[in-house]
N, C-alpha and C positions, 0 to 999 in steps of 0.2 A: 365758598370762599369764607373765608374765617374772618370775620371785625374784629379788634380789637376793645373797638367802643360800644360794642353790644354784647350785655351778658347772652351766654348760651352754653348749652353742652359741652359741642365742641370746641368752645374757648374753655371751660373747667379742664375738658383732658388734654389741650395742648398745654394748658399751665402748671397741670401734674408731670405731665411727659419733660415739659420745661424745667421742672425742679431737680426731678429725678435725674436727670441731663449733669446735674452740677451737682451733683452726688445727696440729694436731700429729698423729703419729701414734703407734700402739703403739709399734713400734720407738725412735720417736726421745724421749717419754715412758719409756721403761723405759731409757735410755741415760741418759736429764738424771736419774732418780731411786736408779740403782743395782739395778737389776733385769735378771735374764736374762730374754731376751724368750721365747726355746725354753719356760722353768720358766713362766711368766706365763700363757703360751699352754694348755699341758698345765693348771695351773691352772683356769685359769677356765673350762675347755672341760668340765672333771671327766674329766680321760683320766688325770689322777693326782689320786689321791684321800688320801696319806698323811697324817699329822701337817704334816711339814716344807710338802707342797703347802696344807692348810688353812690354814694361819698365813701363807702367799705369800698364799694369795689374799685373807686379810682385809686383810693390811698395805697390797696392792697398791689393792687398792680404796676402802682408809680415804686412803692419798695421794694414788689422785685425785679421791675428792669435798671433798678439803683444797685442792688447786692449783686446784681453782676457779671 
């Protein structure tokens, strides 16, 4: 079962498959919104787990269930 509030793998490639859905991809989504894709990546994957990465990956996640 997939969290959404737990970094993991399989939330990285549901969030790719999600992009790509709406005709875009991570990379070019983390470029239009001002995100490192490297940090986004480590994020969401939970391969960093800090403060600074928890706050990425809620921010990163809250702008793209905003764009759409």
């Amino acid at each position: 079962m997939l969290h959404l509030d737990t970094p993991s793998d399989e939330l990285l490639k549901a969030t790719r498959a999600h992009l790509v859905q709406r005709g875009t991809s991570l990379a070019a989504f983390c470029k239009e919104n001002g995100f490192v894709r490297q940090s986004v990546t480590l994020a969401l994957s939970g391969q960093r787990t800090g403060p600074r990465a928890r706050a990425l990956f809620a921010e990163f996640l809250a702008r793209v269930r905003i764009s759409a």
